[in-house]
N, C-alpha and C positions, 0 to 999 in steps of 0.2 A: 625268552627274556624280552619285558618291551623295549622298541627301538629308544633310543637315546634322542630328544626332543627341550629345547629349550623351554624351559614351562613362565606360564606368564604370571603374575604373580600383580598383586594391588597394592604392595606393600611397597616394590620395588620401581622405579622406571629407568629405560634405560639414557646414558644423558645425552641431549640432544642440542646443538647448537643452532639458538635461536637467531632468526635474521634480526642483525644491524637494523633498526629503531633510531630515524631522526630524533637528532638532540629537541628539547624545546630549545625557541629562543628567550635571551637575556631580557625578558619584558621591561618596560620601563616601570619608576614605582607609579602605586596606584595615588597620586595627590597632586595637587592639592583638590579636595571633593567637600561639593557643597553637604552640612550636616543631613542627618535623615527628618530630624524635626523641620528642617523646610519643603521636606520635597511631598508629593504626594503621587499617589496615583489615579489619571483621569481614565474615564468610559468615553470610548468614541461608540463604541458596538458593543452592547452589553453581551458578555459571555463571549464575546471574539477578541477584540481590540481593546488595551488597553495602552496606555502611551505616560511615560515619567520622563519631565521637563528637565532639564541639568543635572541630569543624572553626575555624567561628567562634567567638568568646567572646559573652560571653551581651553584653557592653558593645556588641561589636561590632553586636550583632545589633539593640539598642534603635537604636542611631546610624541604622541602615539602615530601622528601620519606619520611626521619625522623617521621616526622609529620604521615604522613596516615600511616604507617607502625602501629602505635600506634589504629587504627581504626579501629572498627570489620569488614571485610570483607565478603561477601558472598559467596561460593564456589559456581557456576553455574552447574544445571543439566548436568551429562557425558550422559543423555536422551537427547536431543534434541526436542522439541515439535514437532507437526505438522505444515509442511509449516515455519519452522524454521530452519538457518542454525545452525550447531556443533558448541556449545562455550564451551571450555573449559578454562575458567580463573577463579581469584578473582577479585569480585567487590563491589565500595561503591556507595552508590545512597543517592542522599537529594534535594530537591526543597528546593533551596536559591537564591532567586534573590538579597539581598546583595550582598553577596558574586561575583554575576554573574556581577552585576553594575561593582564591583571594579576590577574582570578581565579587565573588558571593558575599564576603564576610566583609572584606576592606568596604564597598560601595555601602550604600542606603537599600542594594537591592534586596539582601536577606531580609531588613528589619522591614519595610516595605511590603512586602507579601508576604511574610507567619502575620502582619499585625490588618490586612486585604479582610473587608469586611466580610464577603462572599470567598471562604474557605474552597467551598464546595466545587467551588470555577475549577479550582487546579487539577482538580478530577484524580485525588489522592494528596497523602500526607508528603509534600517536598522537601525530597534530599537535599538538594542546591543543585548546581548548573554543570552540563552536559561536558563532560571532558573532554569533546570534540572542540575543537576553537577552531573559526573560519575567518577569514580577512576577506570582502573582498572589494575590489576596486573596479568602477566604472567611468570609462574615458568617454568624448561624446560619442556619440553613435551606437553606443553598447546601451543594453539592456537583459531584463529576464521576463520570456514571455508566460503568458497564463498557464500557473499550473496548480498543485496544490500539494503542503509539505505532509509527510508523515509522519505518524508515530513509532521511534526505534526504540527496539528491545536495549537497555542500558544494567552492566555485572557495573557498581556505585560503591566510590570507597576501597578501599582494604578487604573490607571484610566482604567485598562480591554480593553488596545487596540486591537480590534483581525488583529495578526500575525500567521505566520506560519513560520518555520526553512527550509531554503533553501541549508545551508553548515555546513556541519560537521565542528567541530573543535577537532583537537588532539595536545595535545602538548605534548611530550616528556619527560618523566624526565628523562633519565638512557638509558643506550645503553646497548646493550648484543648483544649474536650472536645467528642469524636469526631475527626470530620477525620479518621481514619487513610487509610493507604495500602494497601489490601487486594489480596494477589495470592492469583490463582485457580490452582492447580499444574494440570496435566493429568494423569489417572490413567492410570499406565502399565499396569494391568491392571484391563478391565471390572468386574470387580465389587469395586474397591476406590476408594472416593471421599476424595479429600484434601481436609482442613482448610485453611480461606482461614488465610493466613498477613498478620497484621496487623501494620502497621511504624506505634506509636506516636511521634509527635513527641517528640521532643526540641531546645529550645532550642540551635541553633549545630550539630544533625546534621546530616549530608549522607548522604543516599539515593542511590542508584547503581542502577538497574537494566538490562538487557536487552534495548534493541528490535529488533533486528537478528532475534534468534528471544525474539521477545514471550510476554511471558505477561498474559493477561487481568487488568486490575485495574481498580482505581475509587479516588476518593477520596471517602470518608464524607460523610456530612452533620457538619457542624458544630452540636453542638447547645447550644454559648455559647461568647461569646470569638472572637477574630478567629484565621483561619488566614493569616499572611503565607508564601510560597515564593518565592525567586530559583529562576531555572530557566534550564539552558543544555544542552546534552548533547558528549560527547564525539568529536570527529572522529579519523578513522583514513584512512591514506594508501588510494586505491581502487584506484592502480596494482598491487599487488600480488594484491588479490582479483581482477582482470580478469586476471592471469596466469595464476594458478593456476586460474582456471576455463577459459580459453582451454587447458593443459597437461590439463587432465581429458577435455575435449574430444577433446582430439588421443588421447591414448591410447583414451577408448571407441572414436574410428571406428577406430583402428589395428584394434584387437579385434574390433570389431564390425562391419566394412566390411562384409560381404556382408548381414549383416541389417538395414541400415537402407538399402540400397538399392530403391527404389520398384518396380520389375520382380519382386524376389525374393519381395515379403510384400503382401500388401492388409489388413493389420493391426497397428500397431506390437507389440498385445498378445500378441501370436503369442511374441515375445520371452521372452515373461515364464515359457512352458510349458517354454522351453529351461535354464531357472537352475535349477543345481543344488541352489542352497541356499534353493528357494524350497519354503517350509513347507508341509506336505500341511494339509488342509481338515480340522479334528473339529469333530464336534459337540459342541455346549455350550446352555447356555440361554440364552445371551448373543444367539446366533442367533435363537431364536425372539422374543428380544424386542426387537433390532432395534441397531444401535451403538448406543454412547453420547451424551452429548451431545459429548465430546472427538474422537468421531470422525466424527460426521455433516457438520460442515463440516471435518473438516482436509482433504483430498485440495485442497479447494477453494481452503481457505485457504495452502497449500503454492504452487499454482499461481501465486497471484496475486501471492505474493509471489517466487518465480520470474524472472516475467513483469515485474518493479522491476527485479531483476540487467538483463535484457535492455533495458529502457528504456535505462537509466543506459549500459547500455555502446552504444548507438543516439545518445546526446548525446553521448557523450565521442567517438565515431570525427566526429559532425558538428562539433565544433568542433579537434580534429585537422586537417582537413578544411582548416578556415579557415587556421589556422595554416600547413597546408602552402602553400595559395597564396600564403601572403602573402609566404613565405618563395622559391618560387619565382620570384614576381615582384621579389625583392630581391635573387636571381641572377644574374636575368637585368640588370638595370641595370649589375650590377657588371661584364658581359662586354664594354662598353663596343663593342656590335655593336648597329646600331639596329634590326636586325632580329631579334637574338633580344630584346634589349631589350624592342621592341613585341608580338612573339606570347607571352612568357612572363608578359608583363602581361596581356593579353586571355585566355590561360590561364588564370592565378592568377583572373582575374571567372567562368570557367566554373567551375571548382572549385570556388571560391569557393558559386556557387549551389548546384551539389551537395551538398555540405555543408551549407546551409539544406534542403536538401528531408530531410536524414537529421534535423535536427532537430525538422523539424514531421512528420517519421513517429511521436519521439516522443512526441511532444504528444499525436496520433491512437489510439497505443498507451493513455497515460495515461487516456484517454478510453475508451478500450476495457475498460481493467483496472476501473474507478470502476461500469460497470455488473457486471461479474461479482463485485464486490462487494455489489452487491443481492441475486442469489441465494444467495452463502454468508451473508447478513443472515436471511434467509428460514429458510435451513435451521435457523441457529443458535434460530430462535424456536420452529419446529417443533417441536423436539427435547422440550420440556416435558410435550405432549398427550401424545406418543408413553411419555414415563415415566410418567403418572398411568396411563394404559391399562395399561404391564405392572408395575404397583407394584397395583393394583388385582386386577388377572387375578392376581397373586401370590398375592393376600393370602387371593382367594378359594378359589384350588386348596391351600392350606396348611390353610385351615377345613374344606375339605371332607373333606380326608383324615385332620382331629385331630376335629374336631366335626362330622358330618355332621348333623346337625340344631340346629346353634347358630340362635340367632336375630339374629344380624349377616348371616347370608348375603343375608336377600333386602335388606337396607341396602346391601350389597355389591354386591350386583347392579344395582339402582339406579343407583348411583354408578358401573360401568362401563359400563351402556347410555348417560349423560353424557357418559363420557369416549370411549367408541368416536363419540358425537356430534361430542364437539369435535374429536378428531383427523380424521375423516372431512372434515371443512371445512378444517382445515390442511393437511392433506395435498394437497388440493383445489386450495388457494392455492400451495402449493409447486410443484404440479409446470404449474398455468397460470404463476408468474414464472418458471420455470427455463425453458421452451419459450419464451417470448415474447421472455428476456433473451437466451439462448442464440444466439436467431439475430440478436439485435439487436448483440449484442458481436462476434461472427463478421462480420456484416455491414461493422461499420467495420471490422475489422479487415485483412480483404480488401480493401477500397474504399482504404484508406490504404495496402495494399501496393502496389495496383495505380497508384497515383498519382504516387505517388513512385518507382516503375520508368519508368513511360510519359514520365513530366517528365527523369529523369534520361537515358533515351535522347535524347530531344530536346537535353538539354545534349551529350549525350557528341558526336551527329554536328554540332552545330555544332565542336564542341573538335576535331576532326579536318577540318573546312572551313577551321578557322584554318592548320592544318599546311598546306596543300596552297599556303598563299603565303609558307612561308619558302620560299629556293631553296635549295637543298642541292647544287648542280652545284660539281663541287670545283675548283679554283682552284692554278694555281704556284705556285711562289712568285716574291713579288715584283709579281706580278697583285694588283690591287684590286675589290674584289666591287664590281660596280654597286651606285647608291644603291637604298635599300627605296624601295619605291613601293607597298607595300601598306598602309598605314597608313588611308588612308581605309576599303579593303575592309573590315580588319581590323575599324573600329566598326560598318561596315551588317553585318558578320554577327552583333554583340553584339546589333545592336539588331534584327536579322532572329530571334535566339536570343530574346530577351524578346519581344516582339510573338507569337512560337506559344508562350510560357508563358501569358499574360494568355490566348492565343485557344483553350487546353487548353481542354478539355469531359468530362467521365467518358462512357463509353459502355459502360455495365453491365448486366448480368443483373438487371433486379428480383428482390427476395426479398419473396415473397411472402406477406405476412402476414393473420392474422384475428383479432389481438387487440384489433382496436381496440373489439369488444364488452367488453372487460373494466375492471371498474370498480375503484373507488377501494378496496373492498375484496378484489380480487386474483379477484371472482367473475364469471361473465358476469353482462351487465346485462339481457337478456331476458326477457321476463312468467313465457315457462315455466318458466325455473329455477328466479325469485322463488317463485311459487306451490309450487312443489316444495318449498322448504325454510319454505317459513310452514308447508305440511302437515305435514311433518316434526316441527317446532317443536310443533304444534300438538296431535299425538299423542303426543308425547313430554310433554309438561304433562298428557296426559287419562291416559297409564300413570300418573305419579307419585299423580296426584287418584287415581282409582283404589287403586290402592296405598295408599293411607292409608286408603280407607274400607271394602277387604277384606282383612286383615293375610293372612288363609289364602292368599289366591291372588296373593302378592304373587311367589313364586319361578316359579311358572308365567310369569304374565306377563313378570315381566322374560326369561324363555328367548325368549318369541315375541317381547317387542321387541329384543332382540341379533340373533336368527336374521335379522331385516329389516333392520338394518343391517352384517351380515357380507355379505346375498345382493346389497345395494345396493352395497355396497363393489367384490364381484366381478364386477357386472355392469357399472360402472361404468371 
């Protein structure tokens, strides 16, 4: 007889107490608010920023400090996490989609964007605003430094529509001085650098920007006066963007079927020789001095946010997923046959698991993306050295060819035997995090493919051991099917099906790493290196000393100390 085993079942769950859920708070009403026929919406950055003037009334706005002021607030980490920018505020957090409805509907802000002449911006059909509701408050000296928001996956409403937030929402309560809202443009051509563009407060303004394709910004120091923000962002339906990218899909391999097949290319880059309208290479000085800072992490920063699309659509097919067995197993009840009854139940539990495993692939994915974010962190700090190096080498080749015997030159020179210093250590650190991270993101990467395939075979042939005890031998009519008698089986294969989940093991190719010499400063930790750059250091203070106490031989010297860190560089 088989052992006696709790069977799990889609129909059933068992009841579980959920944790205690802060109250919302007793918001104040939403009035008195100027009509929607006066207000409008301005372009400060088209497709990024957009800004609506009295959205609130300034009444509205005192009732509202009033209000939160009374609220316990959080003071944020003066720590910083990892791969997180500097926040220094107070803030309140509560998941209240009431509350977010009656922004939405009470304000001008619903009628206001469905009636937004460029649809297209919101980058999908908009549900309303983000059930997340944030307060936060900045005293002087507080700020938020450069970072850039994201796009989160949003279940919208009752009925669990999956959305995701496209635009920030900030509204204003209180003015004070600084605090602004600073975005950073990206220069569309290397040697042309854009003006941070600053969105001054205004009492009862509402800020709108961008995060879907972010643009770098911050929020100022305050330097008196309190900075109060309500903050929520706008959700857009995601069914639609998973279409049109599943439809983009389908057309490139239509196109492209023979070049992404694995047999035809051992390079995807191979591709890229075949496009017609891919640009020939000139030279520029843009080259010799290296991209920009807008372009050193984007390739990077492109991917990773990519790699979000792909998450997101890895959660939505696993909780599909669920839905379908549950749905299955609500089939089969209704065929009033206890045997498909029973297998389309114990189905709906295999499925069922599948679907969790497609979820914690995501999780595994997410995990993987958070490190490849430390290398594009890396590069984005690089990018600094790399400019004083060729703003310097500029300034000197300019001199030499307008003043050949100025007396800045050997100052100049100076200052980029420094700067070839400091890049040389940057660079250093750059490319020991990028190799270390590289195989460390790769590694889960693979380890969590490979997990969730090997667990997901294991489910599929139990799911196919279940088939093998309905009878499918056809019948007259008039004939009655024998009773099921597999009912028992049916649970020892559920509980035969978990028992080799729990008894899964990885049996993996170590990758084999040598970074654990490297230290806290991104450098190895070993004597010889150390010593190597104390000398370094230590020669490079004896040119400077030097250099002040023989002004004549100050241009010679600094040629022989560059020449030493060019030949260190290349040997290197």
């Amino acid at each position: 007889m088989a052992p006696k085993v709790r069977a799990k079942s889609v129909r059933s769950c068992a009841d579980a107490t959920e944790p205690t859920k802060p109250q919302p708070p007793n918001w104040p009403p939403l009035a008195p608010l100027v009509p929607a026929n006066q207000l409008h919406i301005e372009t400060l950055h088209t497709d990024q920023i957009l800004i609506i003037r009295n959205l609130f009334t300034s009444k509205l706005c005192k009732d509202y400090v009033s209000f939160l002021s009374s609220l316990r607030l959080m003071t944020t980490p003066t720590k910083a996490k990892r791969d997180e920018a500097t926040r220094v505020n107070d803030r309140f957090q509560i998941d209240d989609a009431l509350f977010a409805q009656r922004l939405w509907d009470k304000t001008a802000l619903r009628q206001l964007v469905e009636q937004y002449a460029d649809q297209s911006a919101w980058k999908g059909d908009v549900l309303g605003l983000n059930p997340n509701i944030r307060v936060y408050r900045y005293r002087p000296g507080q700020f938020f430094g450069q970072h850039y928001d994201e796009s989160n996956r949003v279940l919208f409403g009752p009925n669990k529509t999956p959305g995701r937030t496209t635009w920030t929402l900030l509204i204003y309560l209180t003015t004070c001085e600084g605090g602004e809202t600073a975005f950073y443009p990206e220069p569309k051509r290397k040697d042309k650098v854009h003006e941070p563009i600053e969105v001054r407060m205004e009492v009862g303004m509402a800020l709108l920007h961008n995060h879907d394709d972010c643009m770098l910004h911050e929020g100022k120091e305050v330097k008196s006066g309190e900075k109060w923000v309500l903050r929520s962002d706008l959700v857009v339906s995601s069914s639609d963007f998973f279409l049109s990218k599943s439809r983009e899909l389908y057309e490139y391999k239509g196109k492209a079927k023979a070049t992404i097949t694995m047999h035809r290319t051992l390079s995807i880059r191979s591709r890229k020789k075949d496009q017609k309208d891919a640009p020939s290479h000139t030279f520029s000085f843009g080259t010799l001095r290296g991209i920009s800072k807008a372009e050193l992490a984007k390739k990077l920063y492109k991917l990773i946010k990519t790699e979000n699309y792909v998450i997101d659509a890895y959660d939505n097919a696993g909780r599909e997923r669920l839905s379908i067995a549950s749905q299955l197993s609500d089939w089969g009840e209704s065929t009033n046959d206890d045997a498909i009854s029973d297998i389309s139940d114990k189905l709906g539990v295999i499925l069922s698991e599948i679907g969790e495993q497609e979820e914690l692939f995501a999780q595994n994915l997410e995990d993987y993306r958070n490190i490849l974010k430390q290398i594009r962190n890396t590069e984005q700090s690089v990018q600094p050295s790399r400019d004083q190096k060729a703003k310097i080498s500029d300034e000197i080749q300019k001199l030499k060819y307008k003043e050949p015997t100025s007396p800045k030159l050997p100052t100049l020179e100076q200052e980029l035997v420094r700067a070839e210093a400091q890049n040389l250590v940057a660079e250093a650190q750059l490319t020991n995090i990028t190799r270390q991270k590289i195989k460390e993101a790769y590694d889960l990467h693979f380890a969590a493919t490979i997990e969730r395939a090997e667990k997901q075979i294991i489910l599929a042939k139990y799911g196919r051991r279940l088939l093998n005890l309905l009878d499918d031998t056809p019948v007259v009519p008039g004939d009655n099917r024998p009773q099921f008698t597999g009912a028992a089986d049916a649970i020892q294969v559920l509980a035969d099906a978990e028992q080799d989940l729990q008894q899964w093991q990885p049996n993996l190719e170590p990758i084999h790493t040598n970074a654990s010499g490297l230290g806290a400063n991104l450098m190895p930790l070993d004597d010889a290196t150390t010593t190597v750059l104390e000398v370094e250091q230590r020669e490079l203070a004896q040119h400077v000393a030097n250099a002040a106490e023989s002004p004549g031989s100050q241009h010679k010297q600094a040629e022989d100390h560059q020449g030493k860190h060019l030949e260190g560089a290349v040997a290197s």
